[in-house]
Backbone as JSON, one array per atom type, in Angstrom:
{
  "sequence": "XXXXXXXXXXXXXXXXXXXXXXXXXXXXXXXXXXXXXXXXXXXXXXXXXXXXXXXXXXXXXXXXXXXXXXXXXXXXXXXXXXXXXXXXXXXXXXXXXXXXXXXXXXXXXXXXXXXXXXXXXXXXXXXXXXXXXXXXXXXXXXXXXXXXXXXXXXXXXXXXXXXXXXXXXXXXXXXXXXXXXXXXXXXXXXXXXXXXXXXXXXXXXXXXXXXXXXXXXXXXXXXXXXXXXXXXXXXXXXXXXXXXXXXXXXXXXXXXX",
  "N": [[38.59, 63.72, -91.17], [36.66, 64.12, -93.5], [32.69, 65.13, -93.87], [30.38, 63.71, -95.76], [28.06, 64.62, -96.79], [24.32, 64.44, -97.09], [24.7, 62.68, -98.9], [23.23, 59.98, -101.87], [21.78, 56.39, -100.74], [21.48, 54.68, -102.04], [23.89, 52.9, -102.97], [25.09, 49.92, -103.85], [24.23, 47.46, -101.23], [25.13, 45.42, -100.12], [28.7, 45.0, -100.3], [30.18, 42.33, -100.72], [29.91, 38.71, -100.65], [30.14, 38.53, -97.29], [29.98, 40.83, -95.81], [27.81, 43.13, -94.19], [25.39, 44.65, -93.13], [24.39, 46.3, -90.29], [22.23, 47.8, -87.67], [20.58, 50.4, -86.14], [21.42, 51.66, -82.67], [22.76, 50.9, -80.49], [23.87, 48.23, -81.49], [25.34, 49.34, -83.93], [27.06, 51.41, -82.38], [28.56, 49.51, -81.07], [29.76, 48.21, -82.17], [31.48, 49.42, -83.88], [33.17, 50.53, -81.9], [34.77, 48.41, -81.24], [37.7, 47.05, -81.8], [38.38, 44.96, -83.52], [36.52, 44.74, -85.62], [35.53, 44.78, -89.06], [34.94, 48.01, -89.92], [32.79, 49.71, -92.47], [31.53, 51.63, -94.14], [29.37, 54.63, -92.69], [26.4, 54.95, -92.69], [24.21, 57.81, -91.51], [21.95, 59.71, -89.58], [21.76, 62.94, -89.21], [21.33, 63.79, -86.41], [21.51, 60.9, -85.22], [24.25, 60.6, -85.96], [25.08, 62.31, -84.78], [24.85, 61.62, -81.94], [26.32, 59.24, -82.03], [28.69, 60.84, -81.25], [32.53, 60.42, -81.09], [32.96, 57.98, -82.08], [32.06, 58.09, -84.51], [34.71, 58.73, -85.67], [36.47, 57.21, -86.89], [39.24, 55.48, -88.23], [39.35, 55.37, -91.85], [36.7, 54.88, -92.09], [34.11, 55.73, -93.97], [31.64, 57.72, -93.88], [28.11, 58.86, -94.63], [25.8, 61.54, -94.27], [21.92, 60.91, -94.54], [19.01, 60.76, -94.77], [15.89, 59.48, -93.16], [14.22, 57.74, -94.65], [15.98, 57.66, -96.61], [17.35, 55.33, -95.19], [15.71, 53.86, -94.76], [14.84, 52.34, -97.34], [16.71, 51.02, -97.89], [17.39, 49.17, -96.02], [15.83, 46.12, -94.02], [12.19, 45.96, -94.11], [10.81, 45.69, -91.93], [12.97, 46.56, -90.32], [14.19, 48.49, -87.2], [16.26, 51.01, -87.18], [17.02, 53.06, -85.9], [17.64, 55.59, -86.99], [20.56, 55.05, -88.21], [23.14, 53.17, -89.84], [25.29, 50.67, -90.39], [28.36, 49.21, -92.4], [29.75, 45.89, -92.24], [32.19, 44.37, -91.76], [32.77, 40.6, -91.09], [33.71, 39.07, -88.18], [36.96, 38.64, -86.73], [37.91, 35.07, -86.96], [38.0, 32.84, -83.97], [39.76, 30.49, -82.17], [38.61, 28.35, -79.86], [40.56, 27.17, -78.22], [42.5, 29.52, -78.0], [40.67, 31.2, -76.56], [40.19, 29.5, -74.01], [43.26, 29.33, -73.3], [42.99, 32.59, -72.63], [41.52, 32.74, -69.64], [41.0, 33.18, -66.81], [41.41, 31.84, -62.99], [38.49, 31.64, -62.18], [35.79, 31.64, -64.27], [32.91, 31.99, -66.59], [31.17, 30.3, -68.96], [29.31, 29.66, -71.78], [27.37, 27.16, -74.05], [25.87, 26.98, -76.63], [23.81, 25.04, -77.95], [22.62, 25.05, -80.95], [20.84, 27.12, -81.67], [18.4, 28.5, -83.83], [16.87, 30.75, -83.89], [18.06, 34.37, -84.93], [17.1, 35.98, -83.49], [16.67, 35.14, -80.76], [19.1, 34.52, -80.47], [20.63, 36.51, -80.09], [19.01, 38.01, -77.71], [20.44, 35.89, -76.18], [23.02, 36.46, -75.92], [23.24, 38.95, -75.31], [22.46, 38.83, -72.55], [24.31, 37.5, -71.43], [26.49, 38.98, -72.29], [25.59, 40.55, -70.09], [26.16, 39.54, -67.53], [29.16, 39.28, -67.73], [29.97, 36.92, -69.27], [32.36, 34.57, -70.51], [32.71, 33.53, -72.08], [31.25, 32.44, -75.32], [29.84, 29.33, -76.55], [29.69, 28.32, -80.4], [27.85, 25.8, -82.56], [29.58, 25.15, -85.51], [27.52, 24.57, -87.49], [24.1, 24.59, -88.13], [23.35, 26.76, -86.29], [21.86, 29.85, -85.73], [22.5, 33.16, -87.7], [25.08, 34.98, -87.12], [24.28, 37.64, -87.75], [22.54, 40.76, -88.74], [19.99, 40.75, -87.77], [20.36, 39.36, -85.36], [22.51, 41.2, -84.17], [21.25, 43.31, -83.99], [19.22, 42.37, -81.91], [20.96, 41.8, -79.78], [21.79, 44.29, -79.1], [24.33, 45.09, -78.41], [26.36, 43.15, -77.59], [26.99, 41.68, -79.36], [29.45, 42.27, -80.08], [30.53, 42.32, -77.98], [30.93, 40.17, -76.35], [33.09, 37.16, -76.56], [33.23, 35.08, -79.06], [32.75, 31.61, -80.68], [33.12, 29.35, -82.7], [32.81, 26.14, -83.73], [33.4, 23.01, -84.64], [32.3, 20.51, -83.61], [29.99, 20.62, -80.81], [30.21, 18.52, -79.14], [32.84, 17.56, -78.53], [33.79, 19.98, -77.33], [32.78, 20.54, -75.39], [34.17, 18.39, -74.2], [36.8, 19.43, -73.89], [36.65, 21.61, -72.91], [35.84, 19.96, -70.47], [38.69, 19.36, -69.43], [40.05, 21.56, -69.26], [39.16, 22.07, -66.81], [36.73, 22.6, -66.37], [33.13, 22.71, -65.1], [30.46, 20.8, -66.37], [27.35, 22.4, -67.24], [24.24, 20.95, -68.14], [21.36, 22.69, -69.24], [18.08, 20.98, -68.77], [14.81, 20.6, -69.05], [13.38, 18.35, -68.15], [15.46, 17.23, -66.51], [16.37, 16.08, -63.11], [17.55, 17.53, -60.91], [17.08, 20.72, -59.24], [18.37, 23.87, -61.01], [19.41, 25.87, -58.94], [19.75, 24.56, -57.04], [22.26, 23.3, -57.06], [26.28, 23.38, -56.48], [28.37, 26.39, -56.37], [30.8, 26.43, -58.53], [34.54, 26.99, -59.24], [35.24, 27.19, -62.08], [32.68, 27.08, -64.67], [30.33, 25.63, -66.87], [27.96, 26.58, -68.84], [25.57, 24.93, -71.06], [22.64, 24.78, -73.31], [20.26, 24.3, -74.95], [18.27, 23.94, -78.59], [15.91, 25.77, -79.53], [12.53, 24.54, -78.83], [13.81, 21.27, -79.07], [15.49, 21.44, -77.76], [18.48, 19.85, -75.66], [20.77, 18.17, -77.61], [21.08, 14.39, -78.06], [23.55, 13.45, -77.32], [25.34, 15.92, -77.01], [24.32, 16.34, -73.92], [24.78, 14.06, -73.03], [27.38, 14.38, -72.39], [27.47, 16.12, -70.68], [28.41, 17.15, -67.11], [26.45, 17.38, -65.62], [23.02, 17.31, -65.46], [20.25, 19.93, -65.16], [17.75, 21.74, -63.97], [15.1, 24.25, -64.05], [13.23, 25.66, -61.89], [9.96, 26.02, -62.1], [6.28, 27.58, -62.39], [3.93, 25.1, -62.16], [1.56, 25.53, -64.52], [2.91, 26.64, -66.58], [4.61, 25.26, -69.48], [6.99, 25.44, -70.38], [10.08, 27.5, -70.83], [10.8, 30.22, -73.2], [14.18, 30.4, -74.72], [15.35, 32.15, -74.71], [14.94, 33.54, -72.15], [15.58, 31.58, -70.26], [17.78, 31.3, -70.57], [19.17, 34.06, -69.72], [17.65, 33.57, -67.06], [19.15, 31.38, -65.73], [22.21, 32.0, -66.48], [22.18, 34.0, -64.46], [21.63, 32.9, -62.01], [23.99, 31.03, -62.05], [25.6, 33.07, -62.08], [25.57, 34.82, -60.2], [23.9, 33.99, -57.68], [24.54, 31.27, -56.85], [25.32, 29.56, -53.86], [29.16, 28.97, -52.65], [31.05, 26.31, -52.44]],
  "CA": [[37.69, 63.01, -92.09], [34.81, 65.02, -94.06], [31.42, 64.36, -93.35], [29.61, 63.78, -96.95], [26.49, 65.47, -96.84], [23.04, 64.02, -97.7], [24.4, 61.51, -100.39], [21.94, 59.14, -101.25], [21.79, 55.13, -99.75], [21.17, 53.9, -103.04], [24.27, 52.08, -103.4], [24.67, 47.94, -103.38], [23.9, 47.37, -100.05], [26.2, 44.17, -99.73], [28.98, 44.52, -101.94], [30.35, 41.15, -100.77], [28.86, 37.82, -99.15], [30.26, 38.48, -95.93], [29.77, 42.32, -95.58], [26.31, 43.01, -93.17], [24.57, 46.29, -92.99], [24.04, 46.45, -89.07], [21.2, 49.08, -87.66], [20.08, 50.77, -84.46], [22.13, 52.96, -82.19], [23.43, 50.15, -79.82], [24.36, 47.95, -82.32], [26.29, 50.09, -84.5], [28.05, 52.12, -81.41], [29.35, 48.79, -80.02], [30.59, 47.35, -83.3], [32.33, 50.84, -84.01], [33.9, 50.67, -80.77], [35.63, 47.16, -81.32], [38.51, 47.33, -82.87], [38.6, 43.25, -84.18], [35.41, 44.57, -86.37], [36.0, 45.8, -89.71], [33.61, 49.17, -90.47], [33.39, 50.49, -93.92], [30.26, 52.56, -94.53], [28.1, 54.8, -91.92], [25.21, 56.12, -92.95], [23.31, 58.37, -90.65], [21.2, 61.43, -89.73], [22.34, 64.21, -88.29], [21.17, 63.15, -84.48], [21.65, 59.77, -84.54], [25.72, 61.04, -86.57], [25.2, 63.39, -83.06], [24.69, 60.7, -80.75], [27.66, 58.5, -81.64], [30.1, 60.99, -81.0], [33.86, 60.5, -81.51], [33.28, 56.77, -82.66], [32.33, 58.03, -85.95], [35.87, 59.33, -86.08], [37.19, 55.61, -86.76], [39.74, 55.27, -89.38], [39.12, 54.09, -92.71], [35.38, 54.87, -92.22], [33.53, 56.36, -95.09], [30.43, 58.81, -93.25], [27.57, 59.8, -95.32], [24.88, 61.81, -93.84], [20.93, 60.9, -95.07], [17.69, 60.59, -94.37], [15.24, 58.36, -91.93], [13.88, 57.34, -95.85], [17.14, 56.47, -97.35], [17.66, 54.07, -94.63], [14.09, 52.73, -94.93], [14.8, 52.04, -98.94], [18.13, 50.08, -97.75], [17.27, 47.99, -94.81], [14.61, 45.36, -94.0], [11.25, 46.68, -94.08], [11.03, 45.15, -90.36], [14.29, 47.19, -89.79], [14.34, 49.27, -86.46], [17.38, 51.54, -87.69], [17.06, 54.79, -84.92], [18.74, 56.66, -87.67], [21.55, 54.72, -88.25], [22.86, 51.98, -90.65], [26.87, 50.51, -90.7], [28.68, 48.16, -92.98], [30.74, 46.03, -91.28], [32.74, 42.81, -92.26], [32.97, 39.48, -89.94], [34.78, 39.44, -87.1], [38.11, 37.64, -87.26], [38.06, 33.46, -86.27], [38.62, 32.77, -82.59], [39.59, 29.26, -81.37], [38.38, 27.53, -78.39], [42.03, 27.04, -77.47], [42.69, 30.94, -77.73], [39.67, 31.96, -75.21], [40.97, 28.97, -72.98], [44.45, 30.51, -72.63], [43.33, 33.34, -71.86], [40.6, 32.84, -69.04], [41.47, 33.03, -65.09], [41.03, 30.82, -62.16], [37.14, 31.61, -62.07], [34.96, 31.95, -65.43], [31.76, 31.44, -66.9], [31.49, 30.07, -70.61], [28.27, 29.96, -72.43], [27.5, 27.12, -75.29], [24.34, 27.45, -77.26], [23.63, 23.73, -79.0], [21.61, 25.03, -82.22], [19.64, 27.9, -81.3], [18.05, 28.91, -84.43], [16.25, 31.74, -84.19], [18.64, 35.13, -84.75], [16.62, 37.1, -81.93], [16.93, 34.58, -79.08], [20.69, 34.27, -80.16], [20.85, 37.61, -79.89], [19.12, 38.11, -76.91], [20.86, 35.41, -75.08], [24.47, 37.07, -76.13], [22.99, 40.48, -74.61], [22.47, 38.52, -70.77], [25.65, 36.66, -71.31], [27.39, 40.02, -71.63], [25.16, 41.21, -69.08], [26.63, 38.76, -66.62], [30.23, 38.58, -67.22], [30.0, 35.25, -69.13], [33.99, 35.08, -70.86], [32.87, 33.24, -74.18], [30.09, 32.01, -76.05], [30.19, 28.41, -77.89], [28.63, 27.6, -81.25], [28.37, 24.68, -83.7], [29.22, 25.76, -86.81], [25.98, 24.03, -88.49], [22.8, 24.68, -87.22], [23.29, 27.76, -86.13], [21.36, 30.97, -86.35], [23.64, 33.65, -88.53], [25.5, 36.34, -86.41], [24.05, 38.9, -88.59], [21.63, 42.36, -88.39], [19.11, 40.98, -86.0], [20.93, 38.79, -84.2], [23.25, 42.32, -83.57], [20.41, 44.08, -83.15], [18.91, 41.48, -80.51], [22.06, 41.85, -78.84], [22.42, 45.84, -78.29], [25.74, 45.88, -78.71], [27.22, 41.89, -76.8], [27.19, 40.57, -80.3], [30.59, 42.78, -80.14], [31.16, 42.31, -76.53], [31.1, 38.77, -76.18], [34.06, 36.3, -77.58], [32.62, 33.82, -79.55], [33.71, 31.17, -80.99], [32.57, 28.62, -83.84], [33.29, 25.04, -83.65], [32.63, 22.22, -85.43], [31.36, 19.61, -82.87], [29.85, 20.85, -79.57], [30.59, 18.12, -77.8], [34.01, 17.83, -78.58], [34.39, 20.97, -77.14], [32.49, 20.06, -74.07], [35.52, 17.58, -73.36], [37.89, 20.46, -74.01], [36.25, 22.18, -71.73], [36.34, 19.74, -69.09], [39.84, 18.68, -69.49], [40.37, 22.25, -68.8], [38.72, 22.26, -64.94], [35.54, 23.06, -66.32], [31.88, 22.0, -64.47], [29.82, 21.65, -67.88], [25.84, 21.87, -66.98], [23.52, 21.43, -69.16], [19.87, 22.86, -68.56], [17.2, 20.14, -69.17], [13.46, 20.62, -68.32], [13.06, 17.27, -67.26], [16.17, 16.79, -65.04], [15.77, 16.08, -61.58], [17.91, 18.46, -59.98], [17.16, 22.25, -59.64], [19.77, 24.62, -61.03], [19.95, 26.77, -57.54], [20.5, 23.57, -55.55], [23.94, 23.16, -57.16], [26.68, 24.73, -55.86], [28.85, 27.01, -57.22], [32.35, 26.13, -59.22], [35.0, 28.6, -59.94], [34.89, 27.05, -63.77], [31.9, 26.65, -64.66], [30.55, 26.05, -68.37], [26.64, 26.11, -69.05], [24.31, 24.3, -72.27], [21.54, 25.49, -73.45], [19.62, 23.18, -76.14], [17.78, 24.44, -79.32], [14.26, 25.86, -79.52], [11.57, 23.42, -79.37], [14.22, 20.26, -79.02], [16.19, 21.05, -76.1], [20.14, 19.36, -75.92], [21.06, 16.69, -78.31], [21.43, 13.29, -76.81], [24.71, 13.3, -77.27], [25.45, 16.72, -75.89], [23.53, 15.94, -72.95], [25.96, 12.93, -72.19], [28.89, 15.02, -72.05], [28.06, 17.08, -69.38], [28.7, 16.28, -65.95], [25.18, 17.79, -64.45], [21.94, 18.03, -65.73], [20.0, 20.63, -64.16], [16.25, 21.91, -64.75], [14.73, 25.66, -63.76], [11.93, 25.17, -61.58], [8.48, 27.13, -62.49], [4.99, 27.49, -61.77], [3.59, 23.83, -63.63], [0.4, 26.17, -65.55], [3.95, 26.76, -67.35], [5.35, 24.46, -69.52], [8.64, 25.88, -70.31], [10.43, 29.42, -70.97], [11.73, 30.51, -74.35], [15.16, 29.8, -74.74], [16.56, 32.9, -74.08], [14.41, 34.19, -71.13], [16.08, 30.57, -69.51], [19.72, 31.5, -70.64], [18.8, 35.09, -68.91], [17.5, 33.32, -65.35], [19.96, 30.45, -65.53], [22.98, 32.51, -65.76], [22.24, 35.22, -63.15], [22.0, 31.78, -60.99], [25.36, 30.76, -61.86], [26.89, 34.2, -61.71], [25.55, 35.96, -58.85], [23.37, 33.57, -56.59], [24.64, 29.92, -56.34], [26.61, 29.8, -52.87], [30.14, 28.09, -53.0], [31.22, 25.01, -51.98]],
  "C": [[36.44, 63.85, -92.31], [33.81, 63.88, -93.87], [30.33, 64.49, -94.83], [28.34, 63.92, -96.68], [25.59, 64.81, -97.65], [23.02, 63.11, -99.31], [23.76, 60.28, -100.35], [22.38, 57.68, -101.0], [21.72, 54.39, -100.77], [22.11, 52.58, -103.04], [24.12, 50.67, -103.37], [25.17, 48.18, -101.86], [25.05, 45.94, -99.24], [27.27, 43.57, -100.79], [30.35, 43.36, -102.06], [29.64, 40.32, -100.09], [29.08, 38.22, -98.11], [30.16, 40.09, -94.98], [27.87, 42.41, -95.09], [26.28, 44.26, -93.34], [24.09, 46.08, -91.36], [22.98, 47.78, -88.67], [20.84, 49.04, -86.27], [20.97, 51.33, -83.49], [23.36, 51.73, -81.55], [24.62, 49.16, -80.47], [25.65, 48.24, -83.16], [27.51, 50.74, -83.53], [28.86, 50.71, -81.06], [30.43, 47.78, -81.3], [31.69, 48.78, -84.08], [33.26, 51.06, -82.73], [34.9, 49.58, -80.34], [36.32, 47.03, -82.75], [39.21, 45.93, -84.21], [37.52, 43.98, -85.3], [35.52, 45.48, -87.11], [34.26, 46.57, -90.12], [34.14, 49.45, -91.49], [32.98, 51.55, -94.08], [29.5, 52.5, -93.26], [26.87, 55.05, -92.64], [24.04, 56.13, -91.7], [22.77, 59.41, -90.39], [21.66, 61.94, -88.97], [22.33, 63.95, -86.5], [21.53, 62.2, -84.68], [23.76, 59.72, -84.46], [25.65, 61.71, -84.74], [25.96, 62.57, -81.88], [25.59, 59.98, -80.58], [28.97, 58.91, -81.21], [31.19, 60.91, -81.73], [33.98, 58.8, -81.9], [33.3, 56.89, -83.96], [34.11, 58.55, -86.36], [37.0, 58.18, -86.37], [37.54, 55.95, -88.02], [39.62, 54.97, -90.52], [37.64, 54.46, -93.01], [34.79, 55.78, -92.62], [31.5, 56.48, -93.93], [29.67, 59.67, -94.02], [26.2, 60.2, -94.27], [23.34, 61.72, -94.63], [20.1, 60.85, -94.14], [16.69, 59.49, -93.98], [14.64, 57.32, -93.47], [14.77, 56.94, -96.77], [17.53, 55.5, -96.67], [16.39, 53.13, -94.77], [14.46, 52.2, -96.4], [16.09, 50.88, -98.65], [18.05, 48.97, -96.87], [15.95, 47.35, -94.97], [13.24, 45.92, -94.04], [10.81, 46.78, -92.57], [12.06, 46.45, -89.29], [13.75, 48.34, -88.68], [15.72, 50.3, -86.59], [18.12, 52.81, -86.82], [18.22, 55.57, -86.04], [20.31, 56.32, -88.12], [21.85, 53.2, -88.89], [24.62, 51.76, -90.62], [27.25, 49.39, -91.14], [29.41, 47.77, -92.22], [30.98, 44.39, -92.35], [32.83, 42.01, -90.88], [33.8, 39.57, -89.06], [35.9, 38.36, -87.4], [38.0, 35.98, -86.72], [38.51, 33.33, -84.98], [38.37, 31.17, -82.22], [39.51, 29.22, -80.27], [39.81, 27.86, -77.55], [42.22, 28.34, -77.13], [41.66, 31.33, -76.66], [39.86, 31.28, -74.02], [41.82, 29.65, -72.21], [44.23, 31.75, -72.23], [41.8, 34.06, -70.51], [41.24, 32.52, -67.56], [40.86, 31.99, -64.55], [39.4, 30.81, -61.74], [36.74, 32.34, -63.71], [33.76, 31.05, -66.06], [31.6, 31.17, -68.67], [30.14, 29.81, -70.75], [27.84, 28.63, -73.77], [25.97, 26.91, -75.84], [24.53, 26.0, -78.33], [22.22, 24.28, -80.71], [21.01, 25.9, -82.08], [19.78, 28.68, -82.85], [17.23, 30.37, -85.49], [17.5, 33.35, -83.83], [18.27, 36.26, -83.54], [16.66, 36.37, -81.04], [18.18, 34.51, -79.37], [21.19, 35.79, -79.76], [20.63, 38.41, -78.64], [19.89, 37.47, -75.43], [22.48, 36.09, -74.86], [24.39, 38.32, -75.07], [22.85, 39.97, -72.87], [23.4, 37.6, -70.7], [26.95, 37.94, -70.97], [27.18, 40.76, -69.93], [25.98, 40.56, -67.21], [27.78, 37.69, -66.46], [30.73, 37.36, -67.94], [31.8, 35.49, -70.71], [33.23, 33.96, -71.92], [31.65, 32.56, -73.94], [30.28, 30.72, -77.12], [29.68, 28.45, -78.7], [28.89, 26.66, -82.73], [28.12, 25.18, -84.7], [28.06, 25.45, -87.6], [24.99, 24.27, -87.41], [22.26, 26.01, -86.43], [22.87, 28.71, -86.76], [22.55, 31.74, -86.8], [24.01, 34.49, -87.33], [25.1, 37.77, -87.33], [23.34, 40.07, -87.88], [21.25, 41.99, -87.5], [19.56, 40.09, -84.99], [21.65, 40.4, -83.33], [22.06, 42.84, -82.98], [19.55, 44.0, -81.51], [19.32, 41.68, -79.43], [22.05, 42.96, -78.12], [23.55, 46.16, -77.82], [26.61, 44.31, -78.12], [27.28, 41.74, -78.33], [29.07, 41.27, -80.36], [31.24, 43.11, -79.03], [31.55, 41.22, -76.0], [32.14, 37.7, -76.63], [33.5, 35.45, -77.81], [33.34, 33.41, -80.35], [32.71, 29.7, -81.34], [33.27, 27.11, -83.59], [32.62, 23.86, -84.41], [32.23, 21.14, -84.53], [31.1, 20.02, -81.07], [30.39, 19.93, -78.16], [31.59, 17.42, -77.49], [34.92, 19.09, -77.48], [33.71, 21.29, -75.83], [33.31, 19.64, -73.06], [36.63, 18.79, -73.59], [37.59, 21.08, -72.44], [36.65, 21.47, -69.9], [37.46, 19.04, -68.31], [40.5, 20.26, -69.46], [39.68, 23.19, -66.87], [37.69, 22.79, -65.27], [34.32, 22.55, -65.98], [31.18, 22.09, -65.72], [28.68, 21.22, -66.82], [25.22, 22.07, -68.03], [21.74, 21.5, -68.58], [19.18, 22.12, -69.68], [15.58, 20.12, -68.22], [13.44, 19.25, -67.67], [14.31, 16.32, -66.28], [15.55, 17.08, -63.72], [16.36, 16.88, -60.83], [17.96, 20.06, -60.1], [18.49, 23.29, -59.63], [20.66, 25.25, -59.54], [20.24, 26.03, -56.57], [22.08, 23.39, -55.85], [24.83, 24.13, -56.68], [27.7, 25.42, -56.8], [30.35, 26.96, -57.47], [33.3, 27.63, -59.66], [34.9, 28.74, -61.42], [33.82, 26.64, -64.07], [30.92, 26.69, -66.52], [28.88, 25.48, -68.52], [26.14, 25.76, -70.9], [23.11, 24.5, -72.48], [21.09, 24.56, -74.77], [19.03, 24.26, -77.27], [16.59, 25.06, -78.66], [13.45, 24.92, -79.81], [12.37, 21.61, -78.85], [15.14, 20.05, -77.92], [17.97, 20.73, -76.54], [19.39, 18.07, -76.69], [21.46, 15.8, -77.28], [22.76, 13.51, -76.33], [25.57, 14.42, -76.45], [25.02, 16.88, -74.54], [23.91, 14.71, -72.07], [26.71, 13.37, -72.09], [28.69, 15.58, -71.03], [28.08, 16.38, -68.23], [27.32, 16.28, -65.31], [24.54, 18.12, -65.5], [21.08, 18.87, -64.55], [18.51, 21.25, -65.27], [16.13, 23.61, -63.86], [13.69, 25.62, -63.45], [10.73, 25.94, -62.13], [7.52, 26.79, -62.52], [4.28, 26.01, -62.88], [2.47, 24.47, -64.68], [1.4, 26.89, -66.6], [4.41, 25.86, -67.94], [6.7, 24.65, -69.93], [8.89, 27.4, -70.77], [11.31, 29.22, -72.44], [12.95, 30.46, -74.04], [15.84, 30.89, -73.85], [16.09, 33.56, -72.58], [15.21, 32.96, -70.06], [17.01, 30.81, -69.71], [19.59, 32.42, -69.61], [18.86, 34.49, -67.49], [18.74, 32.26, -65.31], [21.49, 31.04, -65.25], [23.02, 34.08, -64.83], [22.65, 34.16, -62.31], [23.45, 31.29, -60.93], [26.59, 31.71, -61.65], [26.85, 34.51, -60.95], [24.61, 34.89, -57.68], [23.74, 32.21, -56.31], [25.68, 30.0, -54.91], [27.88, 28.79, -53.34], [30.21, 27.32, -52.21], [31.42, 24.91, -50.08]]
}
């Protein structure tokens, strides 16, 4: 595959709805490296083209080389880009049922009730990969987009993570626990602290919006509420800095039964 030299970025930038322009080294390398995720268009500079290696050598994938200023003219003005910009199309549909079947006698599942903002979804995806966690829920409405800065957020989980879209969370709560799963859901004002519980081989954590926490209703499905203690001149932790401490606790420090 030739490497088209310094042609310019001009073109349409999204030349369907569902086609994303992704940016930033991590990002791009980890969605180039999964083979569910269709790439169309790189564009990148000479180092950052350097830096990826033999991923740019992906099938199919049209590689133009430009400048730190044709990506600035193409991306957000916001955009952090390290030299690097890739089209990519959606990832393919994954049911609940499918990440079920194929999860072992110990696993950690993830579901995110509404989280709105594309950088805490993004960062919470990035300490979900960080710690192992075998899927990610989310309700199709209400949800922040899986797009640029969610990817970018991520640093590469938004393409490490299995996720998986659903239309009622807490539908899929009872799925869950009609498949041997402990659901918890973290609630500031429960009474019992996460690290007193003990530790399940299935175990399936909740995480509420920004600002509103779990829906009632999600919040009756689970079996355990559970709170994250902290200093009281605190009144609570951004969403994702609590996904972050909450599952380290359930992956690596709760003792077992």
């Amino acid at each position: 595959m030739s490497l088209r030299s310094r042609r310019s970025a001009s073109a349409p930038a999204r030349p369907n709805d569902k086609d994303e322009w992704f940016y930033g080294h991590h990002a791009v390398a980890a969605a180039l490296d999964n083979p569910l995720r269709p790439c169309k268009r790189l564009l990148a500079t000479a180092p950052a083209r350097a830096r990826l290696g033999k991923l740019v050598q992906r099938p199919g994938l049209l590689v133009e080389e430009v400048t730190p200023r044709e990506l600035a003219r193409l991306l957000p003005e916001d955009a952090v880009h390290q030299g690097v910009a890739l089209l990519v199309g959606p990832l393919p549909r994954r049911t609940l049922d499918s990440l079920l079947a194929g999860l072992g006698h110990e696993a950690l599942v993830l579901l995110l009730d509404r989280i709105q903002d594309p950088r805490n979804l993004g960062a919470i995806l990035r300490s979900a990969a960080a710690m192992d966690v075998a899927g990610v829920v989310l309700p199709e409405r209400g949800s922040a987009p899986l797009g640029a800065a969610c990817a970018k957020a991520a640093s590469g989980a938004l393409d490490m993570v299995p996720i998986v879209r659903v239309p009622n969370l807490a539908q899929a709560i009872v799925a869950l626990q009609r498949a041997d799963f402990w659901v918890v859901g973290l609630d500031a004002g429960a009474e019992c602290p996460l690290e007193a519980l003990p530790k399940r081989p299935r175990c399936a954590l909740v995480l509420g919006s920004e600002g509103k926490g779990l829906r009632r209703l999600t919040a009756e499905r689970c079996d355990q509420l559970a709170k994250l203690v902290i200093a009281p001149r605190i009144d609570s932790l951004n969403v994702s800095v609590a996904a972050g401490i909450a599952l380290y606790l359930l992956a690596r420090v709760l003792p077992r039964p």
